[in-house]
Backbone as JSON, one array per atom type, in Angstrom:
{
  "sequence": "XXXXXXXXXXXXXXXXXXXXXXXXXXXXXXXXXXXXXXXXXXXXXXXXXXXXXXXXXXXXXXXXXXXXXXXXXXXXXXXXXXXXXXXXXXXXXXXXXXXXXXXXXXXXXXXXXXXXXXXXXXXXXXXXXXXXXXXXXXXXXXXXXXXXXXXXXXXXXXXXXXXXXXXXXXXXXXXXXXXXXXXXXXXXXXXXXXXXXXXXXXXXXXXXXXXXXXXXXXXXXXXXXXXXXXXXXXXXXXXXXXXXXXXXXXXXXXXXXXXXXXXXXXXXX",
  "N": [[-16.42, 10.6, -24.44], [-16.91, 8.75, -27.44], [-18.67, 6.86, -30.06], [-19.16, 7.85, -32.49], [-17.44, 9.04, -34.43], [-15.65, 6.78, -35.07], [-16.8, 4.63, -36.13], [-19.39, 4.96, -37.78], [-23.09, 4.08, -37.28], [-22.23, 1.07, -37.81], [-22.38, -2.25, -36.61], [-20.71, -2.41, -33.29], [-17.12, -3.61, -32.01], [-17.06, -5.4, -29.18], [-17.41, -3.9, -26.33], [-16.21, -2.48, -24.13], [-15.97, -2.19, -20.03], [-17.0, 1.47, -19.1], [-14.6, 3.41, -17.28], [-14.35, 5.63, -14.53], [-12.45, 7.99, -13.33], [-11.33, 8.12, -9.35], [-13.02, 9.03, -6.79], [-12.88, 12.52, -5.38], [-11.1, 14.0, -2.42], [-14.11, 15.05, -0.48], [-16.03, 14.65, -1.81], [-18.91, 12.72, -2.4], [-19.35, 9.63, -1.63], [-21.02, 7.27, -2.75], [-22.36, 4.45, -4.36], [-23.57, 4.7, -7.41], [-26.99, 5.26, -8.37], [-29.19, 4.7, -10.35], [-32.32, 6.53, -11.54], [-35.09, 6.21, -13.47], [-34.85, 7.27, -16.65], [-35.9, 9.96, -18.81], [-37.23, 9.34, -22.26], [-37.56, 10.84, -25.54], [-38.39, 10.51, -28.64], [-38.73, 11.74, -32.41], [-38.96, 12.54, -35.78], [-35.62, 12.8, -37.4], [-33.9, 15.9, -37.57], [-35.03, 17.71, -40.86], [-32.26, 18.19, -42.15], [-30.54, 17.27, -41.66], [-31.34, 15.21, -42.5], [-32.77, 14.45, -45.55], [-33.73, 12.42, -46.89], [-35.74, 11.29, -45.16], [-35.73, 8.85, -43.75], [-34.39, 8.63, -41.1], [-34.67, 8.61, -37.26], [-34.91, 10.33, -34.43], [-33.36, 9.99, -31.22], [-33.97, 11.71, -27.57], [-32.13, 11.44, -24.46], [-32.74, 12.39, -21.69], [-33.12, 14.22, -17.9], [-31.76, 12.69, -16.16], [-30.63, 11.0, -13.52], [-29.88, 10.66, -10.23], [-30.3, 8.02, -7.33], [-29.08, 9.03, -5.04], [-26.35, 11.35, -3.96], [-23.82, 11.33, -5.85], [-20.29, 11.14, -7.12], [-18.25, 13.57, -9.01], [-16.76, 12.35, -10.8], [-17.66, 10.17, -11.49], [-19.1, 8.17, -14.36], [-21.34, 8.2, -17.22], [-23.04, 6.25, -19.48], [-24.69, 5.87, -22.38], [-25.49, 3.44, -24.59], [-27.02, 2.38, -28.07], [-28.35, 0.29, -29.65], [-30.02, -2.56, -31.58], [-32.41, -4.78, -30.89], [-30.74, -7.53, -29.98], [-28.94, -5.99, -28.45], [-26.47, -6.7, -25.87], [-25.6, -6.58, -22.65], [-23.18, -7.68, -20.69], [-22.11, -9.52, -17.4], [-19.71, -8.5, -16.56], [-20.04, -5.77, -16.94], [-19.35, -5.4, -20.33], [-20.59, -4.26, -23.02], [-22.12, -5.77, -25.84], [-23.13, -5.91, -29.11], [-23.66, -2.98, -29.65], [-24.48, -0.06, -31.73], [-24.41, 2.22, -31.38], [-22.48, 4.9, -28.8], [-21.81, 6.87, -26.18], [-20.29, 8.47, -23.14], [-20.47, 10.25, -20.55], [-19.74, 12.88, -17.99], [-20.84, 13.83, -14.89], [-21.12, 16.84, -13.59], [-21.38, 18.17, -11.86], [-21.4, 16.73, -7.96], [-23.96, 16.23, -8.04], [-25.05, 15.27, -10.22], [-25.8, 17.07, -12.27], [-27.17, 18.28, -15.05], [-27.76, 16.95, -17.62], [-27.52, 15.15, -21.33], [-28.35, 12.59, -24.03], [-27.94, 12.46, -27.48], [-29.34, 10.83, -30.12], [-29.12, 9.85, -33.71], [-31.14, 7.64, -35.3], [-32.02, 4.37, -37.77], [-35.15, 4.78, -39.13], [-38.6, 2.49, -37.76], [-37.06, 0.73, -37.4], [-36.39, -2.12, -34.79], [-35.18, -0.88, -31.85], [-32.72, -0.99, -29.06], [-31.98, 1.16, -25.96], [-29.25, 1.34, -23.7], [-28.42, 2.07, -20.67], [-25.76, 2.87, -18.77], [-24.41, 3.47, -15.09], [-21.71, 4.09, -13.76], [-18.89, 3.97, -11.2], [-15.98, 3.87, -8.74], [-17.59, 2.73, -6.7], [-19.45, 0.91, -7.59], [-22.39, 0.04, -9.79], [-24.95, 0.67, -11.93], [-27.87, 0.28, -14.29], [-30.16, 0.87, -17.09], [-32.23, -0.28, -19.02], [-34.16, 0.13, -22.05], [-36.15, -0.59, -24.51], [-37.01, 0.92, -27.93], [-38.59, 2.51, -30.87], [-39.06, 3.85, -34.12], [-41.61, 4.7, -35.29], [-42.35, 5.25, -38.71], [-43.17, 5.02, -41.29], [-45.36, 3.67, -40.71], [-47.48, 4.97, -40.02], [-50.5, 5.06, -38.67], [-51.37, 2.25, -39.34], [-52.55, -0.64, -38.42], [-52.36, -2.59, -36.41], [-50.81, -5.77, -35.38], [-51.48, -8.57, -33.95], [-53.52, -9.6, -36.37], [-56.62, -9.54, -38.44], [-57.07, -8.4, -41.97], [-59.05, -7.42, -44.56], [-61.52, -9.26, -46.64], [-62.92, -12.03, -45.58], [-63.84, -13.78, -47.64], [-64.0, -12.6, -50.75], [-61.34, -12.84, -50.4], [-58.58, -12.37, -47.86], [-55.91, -11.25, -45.66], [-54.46, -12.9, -42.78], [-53.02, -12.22, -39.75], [-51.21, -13.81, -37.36], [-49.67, -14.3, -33.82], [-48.27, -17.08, -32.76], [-47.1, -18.74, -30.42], [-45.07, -16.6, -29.44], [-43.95, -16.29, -32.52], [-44.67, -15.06, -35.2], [-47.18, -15.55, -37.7], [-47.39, -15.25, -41.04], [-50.47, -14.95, -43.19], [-52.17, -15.43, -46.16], [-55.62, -15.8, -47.38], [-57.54, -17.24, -49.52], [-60.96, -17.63, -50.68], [-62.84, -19.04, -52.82], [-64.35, -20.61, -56.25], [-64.49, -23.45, -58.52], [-61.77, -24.1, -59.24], [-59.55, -24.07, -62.37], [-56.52, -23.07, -63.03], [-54.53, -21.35, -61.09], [-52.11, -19.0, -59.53], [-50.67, -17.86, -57.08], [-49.48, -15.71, -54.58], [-47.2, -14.87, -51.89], [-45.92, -11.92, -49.98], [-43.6, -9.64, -48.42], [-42.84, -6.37, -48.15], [-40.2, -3.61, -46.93], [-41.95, -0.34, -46.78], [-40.13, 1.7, -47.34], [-37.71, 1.37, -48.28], [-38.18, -0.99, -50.07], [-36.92, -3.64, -49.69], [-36.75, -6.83, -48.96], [-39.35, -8.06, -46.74], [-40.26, -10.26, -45.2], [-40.33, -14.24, -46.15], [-40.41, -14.86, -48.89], [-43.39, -16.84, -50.55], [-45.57, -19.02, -52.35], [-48.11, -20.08, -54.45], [-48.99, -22.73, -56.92], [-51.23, -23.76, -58.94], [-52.46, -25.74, -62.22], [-54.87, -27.4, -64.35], [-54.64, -30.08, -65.42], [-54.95, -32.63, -65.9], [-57.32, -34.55, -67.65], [-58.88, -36.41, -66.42], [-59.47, -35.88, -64.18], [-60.86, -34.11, -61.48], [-61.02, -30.45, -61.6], [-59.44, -28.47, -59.54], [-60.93, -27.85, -56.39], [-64.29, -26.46, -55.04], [-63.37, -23.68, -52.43], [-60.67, -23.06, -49.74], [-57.86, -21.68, -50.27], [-54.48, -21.27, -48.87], [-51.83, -19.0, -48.35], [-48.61, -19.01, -46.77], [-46.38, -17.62, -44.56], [-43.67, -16.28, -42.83], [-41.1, -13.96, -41.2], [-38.46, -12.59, -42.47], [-35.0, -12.47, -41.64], [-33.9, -10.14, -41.96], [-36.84, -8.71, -41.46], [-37.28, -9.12, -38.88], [-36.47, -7.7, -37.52], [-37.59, -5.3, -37.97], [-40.38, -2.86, -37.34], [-42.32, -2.11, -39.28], [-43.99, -2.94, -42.16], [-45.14, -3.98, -45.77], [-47.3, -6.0, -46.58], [-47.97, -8.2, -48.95], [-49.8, -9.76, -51.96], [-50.54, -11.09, -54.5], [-52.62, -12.34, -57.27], [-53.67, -14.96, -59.9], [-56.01, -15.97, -61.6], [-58.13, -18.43, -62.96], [-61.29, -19.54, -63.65], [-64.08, -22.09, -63.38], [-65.38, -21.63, -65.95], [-63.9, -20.63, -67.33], [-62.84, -18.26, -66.95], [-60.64, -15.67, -66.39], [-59.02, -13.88, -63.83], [-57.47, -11.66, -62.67], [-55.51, -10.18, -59.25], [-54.71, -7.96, -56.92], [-53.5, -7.85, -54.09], [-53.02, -5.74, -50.89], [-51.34, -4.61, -47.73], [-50.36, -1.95, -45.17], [-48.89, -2.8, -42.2], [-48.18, -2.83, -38.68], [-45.94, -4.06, -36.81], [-45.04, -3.87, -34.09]],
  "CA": [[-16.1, 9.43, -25.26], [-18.38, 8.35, -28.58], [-18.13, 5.86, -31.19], [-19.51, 8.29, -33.92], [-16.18, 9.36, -34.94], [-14.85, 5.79, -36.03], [-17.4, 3.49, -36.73], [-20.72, 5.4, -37.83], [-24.02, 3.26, -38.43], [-22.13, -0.15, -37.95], [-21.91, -2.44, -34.97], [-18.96, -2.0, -32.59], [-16.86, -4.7, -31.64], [-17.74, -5.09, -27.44], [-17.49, -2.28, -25.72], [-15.56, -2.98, -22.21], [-16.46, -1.25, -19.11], [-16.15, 2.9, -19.26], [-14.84, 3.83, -15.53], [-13.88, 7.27, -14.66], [-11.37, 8.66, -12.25], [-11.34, 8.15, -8.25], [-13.75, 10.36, -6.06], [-12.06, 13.25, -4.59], [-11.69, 14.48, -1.57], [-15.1, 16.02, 0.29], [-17.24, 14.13, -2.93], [-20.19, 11.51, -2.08], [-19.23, 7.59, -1.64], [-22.27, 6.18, -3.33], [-22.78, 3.82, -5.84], [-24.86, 5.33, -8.91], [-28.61, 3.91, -8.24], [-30.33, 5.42, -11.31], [-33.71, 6.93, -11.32], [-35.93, 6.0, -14.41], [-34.51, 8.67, -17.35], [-36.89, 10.29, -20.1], [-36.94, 9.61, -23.68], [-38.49, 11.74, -26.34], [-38.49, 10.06, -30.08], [-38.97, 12.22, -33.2], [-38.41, 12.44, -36.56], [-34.59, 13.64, -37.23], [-34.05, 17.01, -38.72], [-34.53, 17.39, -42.1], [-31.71, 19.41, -42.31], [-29.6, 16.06, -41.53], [-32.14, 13.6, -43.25], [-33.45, 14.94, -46.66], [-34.71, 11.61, -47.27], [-36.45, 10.59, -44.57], [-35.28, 7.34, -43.27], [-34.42, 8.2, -39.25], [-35.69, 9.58, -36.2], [-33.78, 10.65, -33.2], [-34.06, 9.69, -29.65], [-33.36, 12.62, -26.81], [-32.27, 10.9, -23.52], [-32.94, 13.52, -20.55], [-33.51, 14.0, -16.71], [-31.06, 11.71, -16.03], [-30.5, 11.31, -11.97], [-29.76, 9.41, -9.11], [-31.06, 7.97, -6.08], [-27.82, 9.35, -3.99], [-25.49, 11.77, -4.48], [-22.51, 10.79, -6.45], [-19.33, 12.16, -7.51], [-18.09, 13.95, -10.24], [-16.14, 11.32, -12.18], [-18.82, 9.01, -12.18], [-19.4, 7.95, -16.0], [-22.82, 7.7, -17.43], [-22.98, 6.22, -20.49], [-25.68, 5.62, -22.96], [-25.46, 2.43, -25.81], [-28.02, 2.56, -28.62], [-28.38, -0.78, -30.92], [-31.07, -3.51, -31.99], [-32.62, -5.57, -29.49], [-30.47, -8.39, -29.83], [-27.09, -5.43, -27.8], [-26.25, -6.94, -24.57], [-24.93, -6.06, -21.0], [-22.92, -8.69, -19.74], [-22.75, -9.19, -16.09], [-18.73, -7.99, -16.25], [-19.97, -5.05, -17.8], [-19.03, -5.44, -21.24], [-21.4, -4.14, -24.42], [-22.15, -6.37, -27.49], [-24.15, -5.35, -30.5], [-23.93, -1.91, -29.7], [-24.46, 0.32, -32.95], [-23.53, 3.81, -31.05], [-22.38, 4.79, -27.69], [-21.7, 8.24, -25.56], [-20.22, 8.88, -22.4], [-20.27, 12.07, -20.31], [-18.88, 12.77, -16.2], [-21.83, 14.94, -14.38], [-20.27, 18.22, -13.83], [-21.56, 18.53, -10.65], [-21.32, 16.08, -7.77], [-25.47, 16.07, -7.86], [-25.15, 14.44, -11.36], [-26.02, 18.05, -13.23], [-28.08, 18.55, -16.35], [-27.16, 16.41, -19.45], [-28.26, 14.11, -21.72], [-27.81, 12.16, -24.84], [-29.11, 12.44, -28.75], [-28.74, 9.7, -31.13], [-30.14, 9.78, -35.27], [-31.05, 6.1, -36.44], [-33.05, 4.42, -38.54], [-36.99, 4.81, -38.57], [-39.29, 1.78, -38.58], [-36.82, -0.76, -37.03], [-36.74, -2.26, -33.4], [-33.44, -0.76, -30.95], [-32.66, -0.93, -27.49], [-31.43, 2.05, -24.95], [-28.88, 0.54, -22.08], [-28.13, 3.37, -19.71], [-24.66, 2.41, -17.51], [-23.63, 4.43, -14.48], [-20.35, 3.68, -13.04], [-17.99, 4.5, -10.56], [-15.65, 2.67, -7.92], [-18.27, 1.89, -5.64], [-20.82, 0.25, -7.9], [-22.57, 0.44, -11.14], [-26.27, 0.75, -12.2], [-28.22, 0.31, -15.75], [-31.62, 0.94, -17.3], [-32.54, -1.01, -20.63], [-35.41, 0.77, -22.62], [-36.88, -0.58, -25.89], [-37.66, 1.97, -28.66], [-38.82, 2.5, -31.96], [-39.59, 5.09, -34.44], [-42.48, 4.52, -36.89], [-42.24, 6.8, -39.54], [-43.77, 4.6, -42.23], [-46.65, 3.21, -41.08], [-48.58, 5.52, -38.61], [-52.19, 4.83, -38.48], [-51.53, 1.07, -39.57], [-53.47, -1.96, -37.66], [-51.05, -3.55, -35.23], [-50.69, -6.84, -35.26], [-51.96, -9.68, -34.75], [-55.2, -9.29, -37.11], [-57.43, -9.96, -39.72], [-57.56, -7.85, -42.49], [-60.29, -7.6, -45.52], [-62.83, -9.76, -45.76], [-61.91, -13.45, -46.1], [-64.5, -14.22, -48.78], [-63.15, -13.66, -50.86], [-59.12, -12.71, -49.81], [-57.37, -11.43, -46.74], [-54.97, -11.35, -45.02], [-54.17, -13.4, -41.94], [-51.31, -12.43, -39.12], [-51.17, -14.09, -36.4], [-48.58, -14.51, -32.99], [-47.71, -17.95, -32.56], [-46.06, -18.85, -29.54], [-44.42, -15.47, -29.87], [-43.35, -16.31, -33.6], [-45.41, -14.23, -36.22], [-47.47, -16.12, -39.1], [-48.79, -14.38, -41.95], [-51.12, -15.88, -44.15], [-52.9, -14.81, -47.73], [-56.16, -16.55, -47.35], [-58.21, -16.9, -50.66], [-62.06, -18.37, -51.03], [-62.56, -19.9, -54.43], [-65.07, -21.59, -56.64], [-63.76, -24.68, -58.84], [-60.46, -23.68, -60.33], [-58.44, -24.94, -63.6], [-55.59, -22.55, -63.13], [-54.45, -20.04, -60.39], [-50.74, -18.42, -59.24], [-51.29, -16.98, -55.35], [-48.05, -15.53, -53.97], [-47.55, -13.93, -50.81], [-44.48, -11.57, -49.75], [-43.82, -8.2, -47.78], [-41.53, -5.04, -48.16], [-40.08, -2.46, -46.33], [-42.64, 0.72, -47.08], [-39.44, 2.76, -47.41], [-36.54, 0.75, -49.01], [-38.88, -1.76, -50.9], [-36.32, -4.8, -49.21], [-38.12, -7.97, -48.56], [-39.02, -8.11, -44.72], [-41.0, -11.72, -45.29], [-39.83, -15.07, -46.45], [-41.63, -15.14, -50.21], [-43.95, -17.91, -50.37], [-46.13, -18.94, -54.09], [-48.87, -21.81, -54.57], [-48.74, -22.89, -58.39], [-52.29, -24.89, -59.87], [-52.77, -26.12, -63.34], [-55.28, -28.17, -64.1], [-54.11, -30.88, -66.88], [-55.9, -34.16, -66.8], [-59.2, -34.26, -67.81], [-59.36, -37.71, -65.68], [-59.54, -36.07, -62.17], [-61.56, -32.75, -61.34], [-60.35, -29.43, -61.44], [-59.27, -28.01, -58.03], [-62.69, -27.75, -55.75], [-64.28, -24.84, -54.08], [-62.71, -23.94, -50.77], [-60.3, -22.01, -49.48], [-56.45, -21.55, -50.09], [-53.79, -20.49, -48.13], [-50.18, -19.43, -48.64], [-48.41, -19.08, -45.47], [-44.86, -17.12, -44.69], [-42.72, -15.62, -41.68], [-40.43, -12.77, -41.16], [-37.19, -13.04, -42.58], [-34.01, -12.34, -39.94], [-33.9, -8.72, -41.45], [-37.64, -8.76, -40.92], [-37.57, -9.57, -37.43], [-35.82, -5.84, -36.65], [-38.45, -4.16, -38.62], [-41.93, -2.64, -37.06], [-43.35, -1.7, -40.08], [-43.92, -3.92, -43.25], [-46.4, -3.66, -46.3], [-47.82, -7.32, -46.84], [-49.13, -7.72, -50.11], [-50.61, -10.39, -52.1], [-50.8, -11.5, -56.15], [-53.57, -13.51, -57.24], [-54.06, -15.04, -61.09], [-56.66, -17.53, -61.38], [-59.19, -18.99, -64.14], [-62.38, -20.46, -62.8], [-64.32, -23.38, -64.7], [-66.13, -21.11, -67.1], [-62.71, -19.68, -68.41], [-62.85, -16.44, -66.86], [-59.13, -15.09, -65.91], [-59.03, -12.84, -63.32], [-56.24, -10.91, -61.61], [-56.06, -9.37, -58.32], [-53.56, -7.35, -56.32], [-54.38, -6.93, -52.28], [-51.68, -5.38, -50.0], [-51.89, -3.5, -46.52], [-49.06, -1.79, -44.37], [-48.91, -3.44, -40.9], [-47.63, -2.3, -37.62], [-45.39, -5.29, -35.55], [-45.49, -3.31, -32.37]],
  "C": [[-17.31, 9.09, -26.12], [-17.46, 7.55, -29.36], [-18.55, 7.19, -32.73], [-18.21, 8.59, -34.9], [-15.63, 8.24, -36.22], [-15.45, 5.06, -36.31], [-19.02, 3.93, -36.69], [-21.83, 4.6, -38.5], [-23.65, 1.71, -38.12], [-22.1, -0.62, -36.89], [-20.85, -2.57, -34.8], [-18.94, -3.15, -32.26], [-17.31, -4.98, -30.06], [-16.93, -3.97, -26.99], [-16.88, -2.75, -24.11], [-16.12, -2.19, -21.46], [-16.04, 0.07, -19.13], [-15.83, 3.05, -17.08], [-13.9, 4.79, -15.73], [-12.89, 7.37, -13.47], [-11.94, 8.49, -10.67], [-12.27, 9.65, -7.82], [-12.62, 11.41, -4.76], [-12.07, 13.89, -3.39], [-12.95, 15.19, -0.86], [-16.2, 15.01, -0.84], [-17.75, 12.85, -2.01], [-19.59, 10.32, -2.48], [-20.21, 6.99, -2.06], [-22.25, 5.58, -4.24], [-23.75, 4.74, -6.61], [-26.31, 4.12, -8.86], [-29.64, 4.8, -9.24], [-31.84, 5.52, -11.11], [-33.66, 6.4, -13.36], [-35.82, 7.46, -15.7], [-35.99, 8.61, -18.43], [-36.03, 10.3, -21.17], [-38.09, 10.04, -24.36], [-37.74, 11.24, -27.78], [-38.95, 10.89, -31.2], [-38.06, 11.82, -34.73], [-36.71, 13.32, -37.01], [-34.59, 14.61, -37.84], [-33.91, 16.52, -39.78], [-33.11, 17.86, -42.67], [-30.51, 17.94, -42.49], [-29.79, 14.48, -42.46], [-32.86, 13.97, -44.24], [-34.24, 13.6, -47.1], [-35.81, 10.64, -46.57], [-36.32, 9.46, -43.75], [-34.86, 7.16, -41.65], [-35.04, 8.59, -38.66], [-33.9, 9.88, -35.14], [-33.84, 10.21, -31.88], [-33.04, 10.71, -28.82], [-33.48, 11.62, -25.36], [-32.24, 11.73, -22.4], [-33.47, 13.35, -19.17], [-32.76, 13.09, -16.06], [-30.41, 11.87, -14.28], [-30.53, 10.38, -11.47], [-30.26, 9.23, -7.72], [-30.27, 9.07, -4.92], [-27.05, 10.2, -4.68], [-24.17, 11.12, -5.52], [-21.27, 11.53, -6.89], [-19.14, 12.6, -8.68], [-17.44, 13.15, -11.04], [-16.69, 9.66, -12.79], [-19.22, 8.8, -13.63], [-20.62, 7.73, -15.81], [-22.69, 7.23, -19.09], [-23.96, 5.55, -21.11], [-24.98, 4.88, -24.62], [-27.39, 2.49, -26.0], [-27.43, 1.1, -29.83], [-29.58, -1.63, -31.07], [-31.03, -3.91, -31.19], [-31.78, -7.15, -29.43], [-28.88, -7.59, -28.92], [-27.69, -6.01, -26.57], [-25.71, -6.32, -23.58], [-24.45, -7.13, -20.66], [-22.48, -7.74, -18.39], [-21.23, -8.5, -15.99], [-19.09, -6.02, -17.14], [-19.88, -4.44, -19.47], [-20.39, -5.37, -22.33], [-21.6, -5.0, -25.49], [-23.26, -6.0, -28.32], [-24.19, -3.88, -30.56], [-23.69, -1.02, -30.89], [-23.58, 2.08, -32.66], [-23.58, 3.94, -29.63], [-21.77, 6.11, -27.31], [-21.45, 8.47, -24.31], [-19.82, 10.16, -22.06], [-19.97, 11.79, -18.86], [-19.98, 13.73, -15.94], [-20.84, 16.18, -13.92], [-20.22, 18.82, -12.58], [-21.93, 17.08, -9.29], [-23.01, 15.64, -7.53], [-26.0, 15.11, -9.26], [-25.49, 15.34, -12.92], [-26.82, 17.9, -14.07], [-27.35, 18.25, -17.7], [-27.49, 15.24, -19.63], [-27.76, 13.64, -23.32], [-28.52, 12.5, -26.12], [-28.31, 11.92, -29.5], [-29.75, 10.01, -32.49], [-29.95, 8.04, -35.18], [-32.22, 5.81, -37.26], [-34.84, 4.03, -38.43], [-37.2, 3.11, -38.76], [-38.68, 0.06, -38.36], [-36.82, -0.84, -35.46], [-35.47, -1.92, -32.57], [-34.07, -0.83, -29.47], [-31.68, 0.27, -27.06], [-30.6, 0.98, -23.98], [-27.91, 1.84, -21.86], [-27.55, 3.08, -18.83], [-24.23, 3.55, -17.19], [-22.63, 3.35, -13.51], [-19.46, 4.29, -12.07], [-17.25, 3.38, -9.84], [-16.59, 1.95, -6.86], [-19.36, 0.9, -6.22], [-21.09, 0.42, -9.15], [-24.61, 0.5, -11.26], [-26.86, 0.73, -13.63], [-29.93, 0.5, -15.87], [-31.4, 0.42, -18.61], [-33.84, -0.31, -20.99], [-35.89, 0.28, -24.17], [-37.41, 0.48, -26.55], [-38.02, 1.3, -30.21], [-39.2, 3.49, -32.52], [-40.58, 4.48, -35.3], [-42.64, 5.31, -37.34], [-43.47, 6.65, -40.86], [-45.28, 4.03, -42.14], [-47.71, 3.45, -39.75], [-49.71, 5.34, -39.06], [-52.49, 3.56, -39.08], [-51.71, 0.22, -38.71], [-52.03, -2.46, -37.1], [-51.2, -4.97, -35.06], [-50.62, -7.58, -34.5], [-53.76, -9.46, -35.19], [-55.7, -9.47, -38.24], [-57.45, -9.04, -40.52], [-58.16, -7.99, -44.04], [-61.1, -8.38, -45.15], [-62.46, -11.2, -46.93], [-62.91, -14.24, -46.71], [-64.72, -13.09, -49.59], [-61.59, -14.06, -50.62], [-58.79, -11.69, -48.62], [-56.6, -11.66, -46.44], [-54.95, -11.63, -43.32], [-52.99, -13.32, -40.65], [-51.65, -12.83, -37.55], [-49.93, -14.13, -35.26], [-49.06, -16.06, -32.3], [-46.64, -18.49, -31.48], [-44.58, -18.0, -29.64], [-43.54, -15.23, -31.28], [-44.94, -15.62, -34.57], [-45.94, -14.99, -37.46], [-47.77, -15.06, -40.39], [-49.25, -15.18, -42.92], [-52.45, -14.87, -45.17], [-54.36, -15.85, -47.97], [-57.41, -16.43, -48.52], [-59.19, -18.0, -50.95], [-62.11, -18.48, -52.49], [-63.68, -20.7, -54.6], [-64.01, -23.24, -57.16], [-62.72, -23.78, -59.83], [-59.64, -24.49, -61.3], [-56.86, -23.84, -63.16], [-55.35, -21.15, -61.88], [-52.57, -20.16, -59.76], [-51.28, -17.71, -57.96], [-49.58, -17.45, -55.31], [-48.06, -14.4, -52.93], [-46.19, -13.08, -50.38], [-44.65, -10.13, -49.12], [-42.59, -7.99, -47.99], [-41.46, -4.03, -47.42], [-41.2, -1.15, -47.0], [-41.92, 2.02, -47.89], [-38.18, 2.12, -48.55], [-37.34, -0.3, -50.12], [-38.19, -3.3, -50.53], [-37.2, -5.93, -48.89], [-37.95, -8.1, -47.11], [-39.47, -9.88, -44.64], [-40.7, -12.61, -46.1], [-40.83, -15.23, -47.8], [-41.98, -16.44, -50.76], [-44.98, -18.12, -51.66], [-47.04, -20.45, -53.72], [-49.27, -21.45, -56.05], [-50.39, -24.06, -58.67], [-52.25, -24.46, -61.37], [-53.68, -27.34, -63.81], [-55.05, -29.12, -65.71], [-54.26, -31.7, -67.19], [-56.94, -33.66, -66.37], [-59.39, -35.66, -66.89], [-59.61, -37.04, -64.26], [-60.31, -34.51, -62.59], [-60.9, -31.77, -61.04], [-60.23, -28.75, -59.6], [-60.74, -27.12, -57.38], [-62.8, -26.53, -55.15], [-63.53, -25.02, -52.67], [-61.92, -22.69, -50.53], [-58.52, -22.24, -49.53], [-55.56, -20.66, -49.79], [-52.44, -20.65, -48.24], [-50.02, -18.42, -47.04], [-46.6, -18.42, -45.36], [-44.35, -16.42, -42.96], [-41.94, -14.47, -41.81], [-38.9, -13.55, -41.56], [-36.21, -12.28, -41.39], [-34.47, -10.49, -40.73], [-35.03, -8.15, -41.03], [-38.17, -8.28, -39.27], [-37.03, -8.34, -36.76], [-36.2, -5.06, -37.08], [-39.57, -4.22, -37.5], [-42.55, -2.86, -38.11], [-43.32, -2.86, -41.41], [-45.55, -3.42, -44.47], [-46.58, -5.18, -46.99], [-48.46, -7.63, -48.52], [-49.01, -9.21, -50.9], [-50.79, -10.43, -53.45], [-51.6, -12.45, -56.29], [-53.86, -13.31, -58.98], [-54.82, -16.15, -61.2], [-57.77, -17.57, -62.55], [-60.46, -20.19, -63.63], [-62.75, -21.54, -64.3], [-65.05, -22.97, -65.69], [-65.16, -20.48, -67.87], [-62.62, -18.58, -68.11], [-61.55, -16.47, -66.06], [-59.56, -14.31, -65.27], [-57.84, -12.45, -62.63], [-56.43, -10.0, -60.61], [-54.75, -9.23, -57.49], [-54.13, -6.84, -54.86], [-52.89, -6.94, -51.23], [-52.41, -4.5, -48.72], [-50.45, -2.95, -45.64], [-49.48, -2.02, -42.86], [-47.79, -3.13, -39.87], [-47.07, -3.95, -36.84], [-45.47, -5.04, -33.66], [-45.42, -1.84, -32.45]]
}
């Protein structure tokens, strides 16, 4: 049983419990008490992905504490970390899903392989079933495709006289901040925003601080330091990877314009 057939890529509506056929004569009475399976993450063939955009995950070794029988189901759901398990069994969010029957009442040699897309955050949930019982493993993955050898977050980067970049974790909520030292300014545009590396999509809520300085009765905006400040937008929040970046137009008090462009690609986990 698979979803690839009828609904490829999208999420499935819930997924009910898979249960397999009665154990047959002379076969093992045990519940399914899963052992701890291996996964192995790569990039997907090119052969399937000319442009780059997934990876694959191989699910293997797959075994049990106890014998079990042969019509025991095993079945492996792959979706974003928000797919569930309720406690009746039942799937939600799941994006793709695969059951198989071990072949042998020892649980045999087989395993699963899923393509998705690089660079965002999924979850593994690994249900074994039968009449006597059931068992699951949940596994967090990810592929990063886009931004290997990028700083992981939460961290400082450049050098914050005179502009960096700020990301912090916030009572497990994510800041980022564009932090820019400054003499006395008449005029400056600072805007802060991030994109996918790969799609160019906005992952971060785009955030702008606007000066003009236009009466001569009050003083032009003082030295110091200004900061524009932003979050992850929802599609954000199911990305790893992001490239942060940073516009700066400003005119100090001698009239000098300057423009400046500072970006970095950043790792979420």
């Amino acid at each position: 049983m698979s979803s690839e057939s009828s609904n490829p890529g999208g999420v499935l509506p819930p997924i009910p419990p898979v249960v397999g056929g009665p154990a047959l004569p002379g076969q093992p009475l045990n519940a399914p008490i899963l052992n701890h399976p291996q996964t192995h993450i790569n990039n997907a063939p090119a052969s399937e992905d000319p442009s780059g955009f997934h990876g694959n995950i191989l699910i293997d070794h797959i075994s049990f504490q106890l014998p079990v029988h042969n019509q025991t189901t095993v079945t492996a759901y792959i979706g974003k970390r928000n797919m569930v398990l309720e406690q009746d069994g039942t799937v939600i969010n799941a994006i793709n899903y695969r059951t198989l029957t071990p072949v042998n009442p020892n649980g045999g040699a087989y395993w699963y392989n899923f393509k998705f897309p690089s660079d965002q955050k999924h979850k593994l949930i690994l249900v074994a079933r039968n009449e006597f019982g059931s068992s699951a493993k949940e596994i967090d993955f990810s592929h990063n495709r886009n931004c290997i050898g990028a700083p992981l977050v939460p961290i400082i980067i450049g050098n914050c006289d005179p502009h960096c970049f700020e990301i912090s974790n916030i009572a497990g909520q994510l800041e980022f901040k564009s932090k820019l030292k400054h003499e006395e300014i008449t005029y400056l545009e600072f805007e802060i925003y991030g994109v996918s590396p790969k799609t160019g999509g906005h992952l971060l809520v785009p955030n702008s601080f606007s000066y003009i300085w236009d009466d001569p009765a009050h003083p032009p905006l003082q030295p110091g330091v200004t900061t524009v400040a932003t979050s992850l937008n929802q599609e954000g929040k199911d990305n790893i990877c992001l490239e942060i970046q940073s516009n700066i137009a400003m005119e100090d008090g001698n009239g000098t314009l300057s423009i400046d462009f500072f970006h970095s690609r950043v790792r979420l986990e």
